[in-house]
C-alpha positions as CSV (number, residue, x, y, z in Angstrom):
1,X,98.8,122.0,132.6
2,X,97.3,120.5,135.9
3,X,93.6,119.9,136.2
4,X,92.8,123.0,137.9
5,X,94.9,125.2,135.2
6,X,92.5,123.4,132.6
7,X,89.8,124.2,134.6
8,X,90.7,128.2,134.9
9,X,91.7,128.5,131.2
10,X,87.9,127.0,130.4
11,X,86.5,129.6,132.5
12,X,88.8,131.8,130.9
13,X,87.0,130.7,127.5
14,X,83.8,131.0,128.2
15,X,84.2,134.8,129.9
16,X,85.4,135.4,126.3
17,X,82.3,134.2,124.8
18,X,79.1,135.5,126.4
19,X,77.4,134.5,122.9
20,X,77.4,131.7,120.0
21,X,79.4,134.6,117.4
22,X,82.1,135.4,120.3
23,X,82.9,131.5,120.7
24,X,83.2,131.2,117.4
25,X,85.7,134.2,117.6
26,X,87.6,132.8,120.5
27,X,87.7,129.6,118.8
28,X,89.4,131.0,115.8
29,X,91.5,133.6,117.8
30,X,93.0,130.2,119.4
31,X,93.4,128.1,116.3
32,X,95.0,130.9,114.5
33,X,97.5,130.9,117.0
34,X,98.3,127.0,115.8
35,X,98.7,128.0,112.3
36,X,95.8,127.3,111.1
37,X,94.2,128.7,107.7
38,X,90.9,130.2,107.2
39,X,88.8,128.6,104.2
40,X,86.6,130.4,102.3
41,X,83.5,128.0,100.7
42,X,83.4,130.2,97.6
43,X,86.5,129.7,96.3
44,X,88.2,126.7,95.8
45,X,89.9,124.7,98.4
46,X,94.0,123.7,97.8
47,X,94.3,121.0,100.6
48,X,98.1,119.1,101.8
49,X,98.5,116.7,104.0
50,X,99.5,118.1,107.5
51,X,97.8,120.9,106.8
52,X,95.3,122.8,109.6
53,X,92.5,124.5,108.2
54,X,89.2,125.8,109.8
55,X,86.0,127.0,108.0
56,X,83.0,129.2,109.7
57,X,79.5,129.8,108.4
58,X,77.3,132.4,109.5
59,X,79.6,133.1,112.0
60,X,78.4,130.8,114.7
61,X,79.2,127.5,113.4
62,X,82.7,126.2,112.6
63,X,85.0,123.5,111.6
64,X,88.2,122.5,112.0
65,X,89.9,120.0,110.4
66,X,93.6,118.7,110.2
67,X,94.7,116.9,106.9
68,X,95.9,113.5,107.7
69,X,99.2,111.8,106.5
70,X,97.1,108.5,105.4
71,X,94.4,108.6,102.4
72,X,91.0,109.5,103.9
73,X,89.4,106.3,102.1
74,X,92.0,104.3,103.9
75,X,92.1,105.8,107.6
76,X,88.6,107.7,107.3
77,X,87.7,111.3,109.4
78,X,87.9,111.2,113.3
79,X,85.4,113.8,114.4
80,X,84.7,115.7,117.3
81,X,81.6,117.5,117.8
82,X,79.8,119.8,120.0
83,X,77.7,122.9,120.3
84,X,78.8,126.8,120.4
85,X,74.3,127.6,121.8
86,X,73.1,127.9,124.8
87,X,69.8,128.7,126.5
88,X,68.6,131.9,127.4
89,X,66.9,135.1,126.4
90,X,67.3,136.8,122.5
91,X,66.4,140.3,122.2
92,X,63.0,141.0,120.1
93,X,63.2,143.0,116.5
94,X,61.6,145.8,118.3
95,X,62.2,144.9,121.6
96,X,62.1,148.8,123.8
97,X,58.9,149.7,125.2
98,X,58.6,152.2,128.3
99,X,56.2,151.7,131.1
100,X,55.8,154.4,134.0
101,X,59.2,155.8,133.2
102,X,61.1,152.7,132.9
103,X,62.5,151.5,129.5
104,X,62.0,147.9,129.4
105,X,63.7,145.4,126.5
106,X,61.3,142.6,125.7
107,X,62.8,139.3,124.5
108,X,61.9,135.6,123.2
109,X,63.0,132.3,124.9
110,X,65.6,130.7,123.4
111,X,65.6,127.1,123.8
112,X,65.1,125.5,127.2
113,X,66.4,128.0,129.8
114,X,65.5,127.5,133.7
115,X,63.9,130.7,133.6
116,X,63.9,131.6,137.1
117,X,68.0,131.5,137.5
118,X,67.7,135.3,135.5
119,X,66.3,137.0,138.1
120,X,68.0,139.3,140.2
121,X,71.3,139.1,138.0
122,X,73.8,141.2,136.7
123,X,72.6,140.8,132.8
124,X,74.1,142.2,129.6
125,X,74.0,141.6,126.1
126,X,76.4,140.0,123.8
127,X,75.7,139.3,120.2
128,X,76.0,140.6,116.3
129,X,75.0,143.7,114.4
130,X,74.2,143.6,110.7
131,X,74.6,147.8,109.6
132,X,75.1,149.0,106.4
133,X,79.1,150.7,106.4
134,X,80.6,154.1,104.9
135,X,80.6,152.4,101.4
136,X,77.5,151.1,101.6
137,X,78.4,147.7,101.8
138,X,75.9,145.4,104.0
139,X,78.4,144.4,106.9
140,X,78.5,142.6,110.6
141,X,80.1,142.9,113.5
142,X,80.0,141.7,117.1
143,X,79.0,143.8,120.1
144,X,79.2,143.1,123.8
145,X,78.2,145.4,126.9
146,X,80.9,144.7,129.0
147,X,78.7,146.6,132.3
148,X,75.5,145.3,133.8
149,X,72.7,146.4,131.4
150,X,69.7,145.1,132.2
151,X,68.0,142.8,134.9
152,X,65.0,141.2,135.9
153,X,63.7,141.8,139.5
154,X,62.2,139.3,141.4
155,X,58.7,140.1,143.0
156,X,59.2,140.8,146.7
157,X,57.6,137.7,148.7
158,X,55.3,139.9,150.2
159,X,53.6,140.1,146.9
160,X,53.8,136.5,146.0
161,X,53.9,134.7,149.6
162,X,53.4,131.4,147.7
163,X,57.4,131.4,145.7
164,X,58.9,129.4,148.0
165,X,56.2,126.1,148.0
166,X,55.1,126.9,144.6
167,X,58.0,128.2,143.3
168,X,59.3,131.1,140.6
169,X,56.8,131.0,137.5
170,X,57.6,133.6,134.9
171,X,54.8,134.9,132.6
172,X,56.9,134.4,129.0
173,X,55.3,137.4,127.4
174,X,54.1,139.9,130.4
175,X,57.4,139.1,133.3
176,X,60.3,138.4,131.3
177,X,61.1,142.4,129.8
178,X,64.4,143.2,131.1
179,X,64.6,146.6,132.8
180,X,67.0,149.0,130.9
181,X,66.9,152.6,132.4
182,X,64.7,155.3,133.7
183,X,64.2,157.7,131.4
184,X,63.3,161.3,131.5
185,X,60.6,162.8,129.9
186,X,61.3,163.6,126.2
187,X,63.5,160.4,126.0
188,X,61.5,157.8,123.5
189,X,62.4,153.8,124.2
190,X,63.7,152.3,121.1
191,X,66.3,155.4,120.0
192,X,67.3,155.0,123.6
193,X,68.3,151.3,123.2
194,X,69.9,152.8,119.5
195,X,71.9,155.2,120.6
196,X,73.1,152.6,123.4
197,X,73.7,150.4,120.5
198,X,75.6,153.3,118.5
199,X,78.1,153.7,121.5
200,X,78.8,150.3,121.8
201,X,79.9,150.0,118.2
202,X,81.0,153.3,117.0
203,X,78.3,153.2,114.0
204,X,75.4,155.4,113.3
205,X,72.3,153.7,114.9
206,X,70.2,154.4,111.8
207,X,73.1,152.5,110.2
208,X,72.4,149.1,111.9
209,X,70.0,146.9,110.2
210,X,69.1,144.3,112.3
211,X,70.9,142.2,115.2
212,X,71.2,138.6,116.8
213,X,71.5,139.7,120.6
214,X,71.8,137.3,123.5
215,X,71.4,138.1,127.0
216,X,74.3,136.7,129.4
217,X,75.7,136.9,132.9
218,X,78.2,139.3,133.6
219,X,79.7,137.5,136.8
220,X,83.0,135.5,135.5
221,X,83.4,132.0,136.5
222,X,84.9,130.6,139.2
223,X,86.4,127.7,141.2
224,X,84.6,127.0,144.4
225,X,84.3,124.3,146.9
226,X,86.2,123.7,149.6
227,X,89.4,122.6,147.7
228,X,88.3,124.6,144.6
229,X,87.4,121.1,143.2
230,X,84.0,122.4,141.3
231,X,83.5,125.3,138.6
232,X,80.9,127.4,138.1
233,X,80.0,129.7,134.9
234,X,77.1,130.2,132.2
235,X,77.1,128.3,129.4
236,X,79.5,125.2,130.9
237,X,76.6,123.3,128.4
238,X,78.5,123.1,126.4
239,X,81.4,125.4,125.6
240,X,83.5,123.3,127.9
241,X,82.9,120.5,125.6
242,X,83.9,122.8,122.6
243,X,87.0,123.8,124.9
244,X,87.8,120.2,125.3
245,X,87.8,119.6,121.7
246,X,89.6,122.5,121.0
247,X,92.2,122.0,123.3
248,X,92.4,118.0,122.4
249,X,93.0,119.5,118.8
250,X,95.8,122.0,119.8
251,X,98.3,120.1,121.0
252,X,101.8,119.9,118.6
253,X,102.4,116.4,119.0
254,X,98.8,115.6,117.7
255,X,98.5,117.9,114.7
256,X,102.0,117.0,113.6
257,X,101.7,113.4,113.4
258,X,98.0,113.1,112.5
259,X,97.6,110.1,110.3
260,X,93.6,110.5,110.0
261,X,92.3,113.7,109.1
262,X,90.6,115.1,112.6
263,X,88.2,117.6,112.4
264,X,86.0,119.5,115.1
265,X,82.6,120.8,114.2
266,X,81.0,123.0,116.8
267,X,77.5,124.0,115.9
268,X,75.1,126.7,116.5
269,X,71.1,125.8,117.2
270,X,72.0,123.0,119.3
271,X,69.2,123.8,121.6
272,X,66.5,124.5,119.4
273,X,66.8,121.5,117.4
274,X,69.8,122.0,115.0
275,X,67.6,122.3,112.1
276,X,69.5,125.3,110.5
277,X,71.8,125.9,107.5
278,X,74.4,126.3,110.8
279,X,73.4,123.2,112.5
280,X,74.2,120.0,112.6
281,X,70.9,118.9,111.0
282,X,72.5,120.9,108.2
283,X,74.6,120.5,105.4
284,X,77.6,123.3,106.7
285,X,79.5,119.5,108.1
286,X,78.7,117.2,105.0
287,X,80.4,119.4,103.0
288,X,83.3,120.2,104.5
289,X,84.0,116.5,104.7
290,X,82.9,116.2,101.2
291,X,85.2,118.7,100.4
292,X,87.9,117.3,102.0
293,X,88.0,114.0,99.9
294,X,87.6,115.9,96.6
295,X,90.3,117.9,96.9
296,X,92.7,114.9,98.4
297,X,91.6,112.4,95.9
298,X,90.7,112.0,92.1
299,X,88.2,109.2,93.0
300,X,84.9,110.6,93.9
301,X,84.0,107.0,95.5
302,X,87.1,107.6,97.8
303,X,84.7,110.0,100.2
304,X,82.3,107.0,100.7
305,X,85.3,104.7,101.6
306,X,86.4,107.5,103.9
307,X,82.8,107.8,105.9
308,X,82.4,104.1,106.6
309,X,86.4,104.4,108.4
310,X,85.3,107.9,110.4
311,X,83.7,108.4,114.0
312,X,81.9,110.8,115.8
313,X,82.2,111.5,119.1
314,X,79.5,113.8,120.2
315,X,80.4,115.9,123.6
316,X,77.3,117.7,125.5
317,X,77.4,117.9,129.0
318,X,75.5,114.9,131.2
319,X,73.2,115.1,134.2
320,X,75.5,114.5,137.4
321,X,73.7,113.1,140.6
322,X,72.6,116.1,143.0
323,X,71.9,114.6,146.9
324,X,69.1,116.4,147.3
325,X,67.0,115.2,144.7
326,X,67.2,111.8,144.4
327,X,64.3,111.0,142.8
328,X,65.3,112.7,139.8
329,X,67.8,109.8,138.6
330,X,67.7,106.1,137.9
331,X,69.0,104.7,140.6
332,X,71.4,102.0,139.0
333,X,72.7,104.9,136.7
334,X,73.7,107.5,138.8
335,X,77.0,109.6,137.4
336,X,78.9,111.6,139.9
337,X,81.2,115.1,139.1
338,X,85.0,114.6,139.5
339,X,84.3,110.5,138.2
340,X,85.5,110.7,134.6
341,X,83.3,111.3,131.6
342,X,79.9,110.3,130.7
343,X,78.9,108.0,127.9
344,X,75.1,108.8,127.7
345,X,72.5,105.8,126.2
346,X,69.4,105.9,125.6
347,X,67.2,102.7,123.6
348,X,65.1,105.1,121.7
349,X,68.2,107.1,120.1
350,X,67.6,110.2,121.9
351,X,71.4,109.6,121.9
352,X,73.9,107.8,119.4
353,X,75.4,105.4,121.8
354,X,75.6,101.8,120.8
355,X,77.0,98.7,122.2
356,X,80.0,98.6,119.7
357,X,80.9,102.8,119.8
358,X,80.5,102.9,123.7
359,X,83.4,99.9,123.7
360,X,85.4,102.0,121.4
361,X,85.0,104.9,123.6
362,X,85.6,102.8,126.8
363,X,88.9,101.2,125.4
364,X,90.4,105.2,124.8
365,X,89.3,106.0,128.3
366,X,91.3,102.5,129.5
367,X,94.3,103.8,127.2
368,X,94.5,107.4,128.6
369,X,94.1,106.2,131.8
370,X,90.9,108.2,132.3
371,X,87.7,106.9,134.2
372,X,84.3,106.5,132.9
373,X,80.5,106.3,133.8
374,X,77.8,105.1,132.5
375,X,74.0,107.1,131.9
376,X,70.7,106.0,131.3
377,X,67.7,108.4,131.8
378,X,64.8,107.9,134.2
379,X,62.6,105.9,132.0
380,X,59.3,108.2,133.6
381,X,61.0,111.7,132.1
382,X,61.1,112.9,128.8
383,X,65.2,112.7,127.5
384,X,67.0,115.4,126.1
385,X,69.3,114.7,123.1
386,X,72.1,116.4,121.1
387,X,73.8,116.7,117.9
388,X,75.0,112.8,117.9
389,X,71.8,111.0,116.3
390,X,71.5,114.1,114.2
391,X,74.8,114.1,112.5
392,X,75.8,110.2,113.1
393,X,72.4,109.8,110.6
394,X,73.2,112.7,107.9
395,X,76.8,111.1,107.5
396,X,76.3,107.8,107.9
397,X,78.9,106.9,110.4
398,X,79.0,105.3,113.7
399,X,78.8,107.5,116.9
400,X,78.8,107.9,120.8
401,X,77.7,110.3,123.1
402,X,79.6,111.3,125.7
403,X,80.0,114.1,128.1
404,X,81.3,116.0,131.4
405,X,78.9,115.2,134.2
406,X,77.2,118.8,136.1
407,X,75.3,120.1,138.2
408,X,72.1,122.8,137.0
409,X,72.4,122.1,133.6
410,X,70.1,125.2,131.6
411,X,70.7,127.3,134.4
412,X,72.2,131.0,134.0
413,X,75.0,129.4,136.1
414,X,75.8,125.7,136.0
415,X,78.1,123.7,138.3
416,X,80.6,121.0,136.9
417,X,84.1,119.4,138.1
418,X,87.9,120.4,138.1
419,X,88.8,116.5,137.3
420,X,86.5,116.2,134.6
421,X,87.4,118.7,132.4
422,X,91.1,117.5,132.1
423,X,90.0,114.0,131.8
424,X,87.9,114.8,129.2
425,X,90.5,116.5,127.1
426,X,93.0,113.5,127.7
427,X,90.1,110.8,126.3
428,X,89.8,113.3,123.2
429,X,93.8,113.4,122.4
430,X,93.5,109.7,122.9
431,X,91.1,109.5,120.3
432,X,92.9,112.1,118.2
433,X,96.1,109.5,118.1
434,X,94.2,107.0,116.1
């Protein structure tokens, strides 16, 4: 495929996933495609080498894993990971309320959303159902309001003559209920918002239980720019670092002649701190490696031999250099969208990068022909992190943290590069190699 064929089946991906549960679905819709085998963790695992295999948990988290031809303790795990979470709004437990006619849905802040790029957008929701079925069975199942639902009006300037020097601030509690529907006079809010529920699913509303719903943008993505060299879309951070991983993963040549055993693990709860049963502060990874060595190899010491021969690459998205705000960046670090991926550093491990993994990671981008830039934080602003430190720790293996350089990352619609993308799925297959 060439670079802008990447880019439109990554846009492609992420239209297909307006929530953490429908990546997870798209991921496994794709990898099923290549053959590979579910896992169950309750039953025991029969594992051959060559073999492709994925496991989920909860729905939202998954790995994927290819069996390599060589001993783990000898050639060790080669380990891509990333997050399926991104910021935005989650519907409340008992989120419909009505207000002078209008049915409103109240919702809670999830992770670090820019709050003001919701406003005045085409909004839907997107998520799971927990119900109880026709055998009465506890049971889930994802929903998605393919319309525009809901949206959240700006204030007209007239009213707030100050926006534009001030800018947009959002009361969290009191401003951010979506608006849902007028409703007529004998219509009550929350069996409203069930019986909308109920025709989205085909099951009873006083069936469902309880639900995990995410608010997301119903415009697709798109190329833009005067050449079509940029993307835009929600959620960019960072399902096209899943995508890259994914696609890295799928390719014949790579999963046929796999001498260490590759695995990605793409993570839920990213943005709120990954401390979860799901995220990568977890144990859903460490066992599934753990796993893996026990049922290659008699020698339970084998799995220790096998974690001090793995590495982690950890792909989240990177802060690329916008013109108009300058002062935003380090100068002498500045990383630029179409230039090749991003190995991110910081001294105080907000990421994993060392001197040692960022010259691995340098010498696959030399290999594959790909370029590379370099990121350090403004030392006067508070740096974000990611799964790297998290799950380089837990395991015990060396990492580097790396990622596609964009524009308005935490937005409801971010900007990145055409180039990128396919350079940063020909650095992964690199890595994938061996």
């Amino acid at each position: 495929m060439t670079a802008k064929q990447h880019a439109q089946h990554l846009l492609d991906f992420i239209d297909k996933s307006p929530s953490p549960w429908h990546a997870v679905a798209s991921i496994e819709t794709a990898a099923k495609a290549f053959l590979f085998n579910r896992l169950d963790e309750g039953a025991k695992w029969d594992l051959h080498a060559g073999g492709r295999y994925y496991v989920v948990r909860d729905d939202s988290s998954i790995v994927l894993f290819v069996v390599g031809h060589k001993a783990t303790a000898e050639s060790g795990f080669s380990i891509v990971g990333a997050h399926t979470d991104s910021p935005g709004l989650r519907v409340k437990p008992n989120p419909a309320t009505a207000s002078d006619g209008l049915a409103r849905l109240g919702v809670e802040i999830y992770g670090g959303p820019i709050l003001a790029t919701f406003t005045d957008r085409d909004l839907s929701l997107a998520g799971r159902i927990s119900y109880v079925d026709d055998h009465e069975r506890l049971a889930h199942k994802l929903v998605r309001f393919e319309r525009p639902l809901l949206r959240l009006p700006n204030l007209a300037i007239h009213m707030n003559r100050g926006v534009n020097e001030d800018g947009l601030k959002l009361h969290k509690q009191n401003e951010l209920p979506l608006l849902l529907a007028q409703l007529t006079g004998e219509q009550l809010p929350q069996p409203y918002f069930l019986s909308l529920l109920e025709q989205a699913v085909g099951i009873g509303a006083a069936q469902v239980l309880s639900w995990d719903l995410a608010v997301y943008d119903t415009q697709k993505g798109a190329l833009w720019g005067a050449n079509q060299e940029f993307i835009a879309d929600s959620q960019l951070d960072n399902l096209a670092s899943c995508h890259a991983g994914l696609q890295a993963l799928l390719d014949e040549n790579i999963l046929n002649h796999a001498e260490s055993t590759l695995v990605c693990a793409f993570f839920d709860h990213e943005e709120i701190g990954s401390e979860s049963h799901i995220g990568a502060a977890g144990s859903f990874l460490t066992d599934v490696l753990e796993r893996i060595s026990i049922a290659t190899s008699p020698n339970r010491e084998d799995h220790a031999r096998a974690l001090s021969q793995s590495f982690l690459i950890s792909a989240d998205m990177a802060h690329a250099y916008q013109p108009n705000f300058p002062s935003a960046y380090d100068a002498d670090h500045k990383v630029f969208v179409n230039k090749g991926p991003v190995i991110k550093a910081n001294a105080n491990r907000r990421y994993s990068s060392e001197s040692v993994s960022t010259a691995r990671f340098i010498h696959w981008c030399e290999e594959a022909g790909v370029p590379y830039q370099r990121y350090s934080h403004r030392c006067d602003l508070p740096c974000g992190s990611t799964i790297g430190p998290i799950a380089s720790a837990k395991l015990g293996i060396r990492s580097v943290d790396i990622g596609c350089p964009m524009w308005a990352m935490h937005s409801l619609r971010e900007s990145a590069g055409v180039l990128d993308h396919e350079y940063m799925i020909r650095v992964l297959k690199r890595f994938f190699m061996g």
